[in-house]
C-alpha positions as CSV (number, residue, x, y, z in Angstrom):
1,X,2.7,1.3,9.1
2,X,4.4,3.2,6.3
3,X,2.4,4.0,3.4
4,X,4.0,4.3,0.0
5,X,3.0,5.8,-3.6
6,X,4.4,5.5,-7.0
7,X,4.1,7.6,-10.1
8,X,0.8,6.3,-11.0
9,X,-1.0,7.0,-7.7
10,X,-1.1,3.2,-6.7
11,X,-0.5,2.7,-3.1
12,X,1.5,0.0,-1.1
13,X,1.3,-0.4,2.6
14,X,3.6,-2.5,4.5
15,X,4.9,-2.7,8.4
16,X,7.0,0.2,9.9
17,X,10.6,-0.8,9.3
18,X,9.9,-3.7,6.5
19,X,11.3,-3.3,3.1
20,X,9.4,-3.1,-0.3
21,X,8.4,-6.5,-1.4
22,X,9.6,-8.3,-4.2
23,X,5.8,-7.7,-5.9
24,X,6.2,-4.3,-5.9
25,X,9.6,-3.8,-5.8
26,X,9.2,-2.6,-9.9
27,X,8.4,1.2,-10.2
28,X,9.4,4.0,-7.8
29,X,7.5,4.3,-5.2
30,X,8.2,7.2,-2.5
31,X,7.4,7.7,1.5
32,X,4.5,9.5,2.1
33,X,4.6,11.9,4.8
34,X,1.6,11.9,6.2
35,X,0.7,9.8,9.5
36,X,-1.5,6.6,9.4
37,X,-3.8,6.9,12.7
38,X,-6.2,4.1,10.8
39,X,-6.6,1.4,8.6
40,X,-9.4,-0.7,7.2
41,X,-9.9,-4.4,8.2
42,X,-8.9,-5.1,4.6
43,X,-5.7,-3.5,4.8
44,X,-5.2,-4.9,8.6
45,X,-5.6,-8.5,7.7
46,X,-3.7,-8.1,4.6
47,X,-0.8,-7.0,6.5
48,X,-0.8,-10.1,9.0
49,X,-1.5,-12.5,6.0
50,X,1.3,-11.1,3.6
51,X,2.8,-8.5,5.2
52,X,1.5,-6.0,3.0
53,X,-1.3,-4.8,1.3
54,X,-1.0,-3.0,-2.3
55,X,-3.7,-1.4,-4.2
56,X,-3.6,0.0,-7.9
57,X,-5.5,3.2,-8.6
58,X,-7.4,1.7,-11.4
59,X,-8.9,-1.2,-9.0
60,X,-10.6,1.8,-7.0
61,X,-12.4,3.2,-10.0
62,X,-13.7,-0.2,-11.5
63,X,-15.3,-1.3,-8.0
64,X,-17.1,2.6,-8.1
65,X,-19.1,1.7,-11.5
């Protein structure tokens, strides 16, 4: 899997080799380097329904309160 950010922190994961969807293809996201040894069933079933599985920072902190 290759795991991308963009300036806001928001994160995009998609299949090794697969381009940036068309959903996220607005703002500039960038490679992280850091390897992905493992995944949550959300973000595994994600990727075999859509092919990708994108998450905005803001999400994280409204499910917390």
């Amino acid at each position: 899997m290759d795991v991308y950010l963009n300036t806001r922190r928001d994160l995009l994961v998609v299949k090794k080799g697969c381009p940036i969807p068309a959903a996220a293809a607005l703002g500039k996201w960038r490679k992280s380097k850091k390897r992905v040894a493992k995944v949550s069933g959300e973000i595994r079933s994600a990727l075999e329904r859509q092919g990708y599985y994108m998450r905005k920072l803001r999400d994280v902190h409204r499910s917390r309160d």
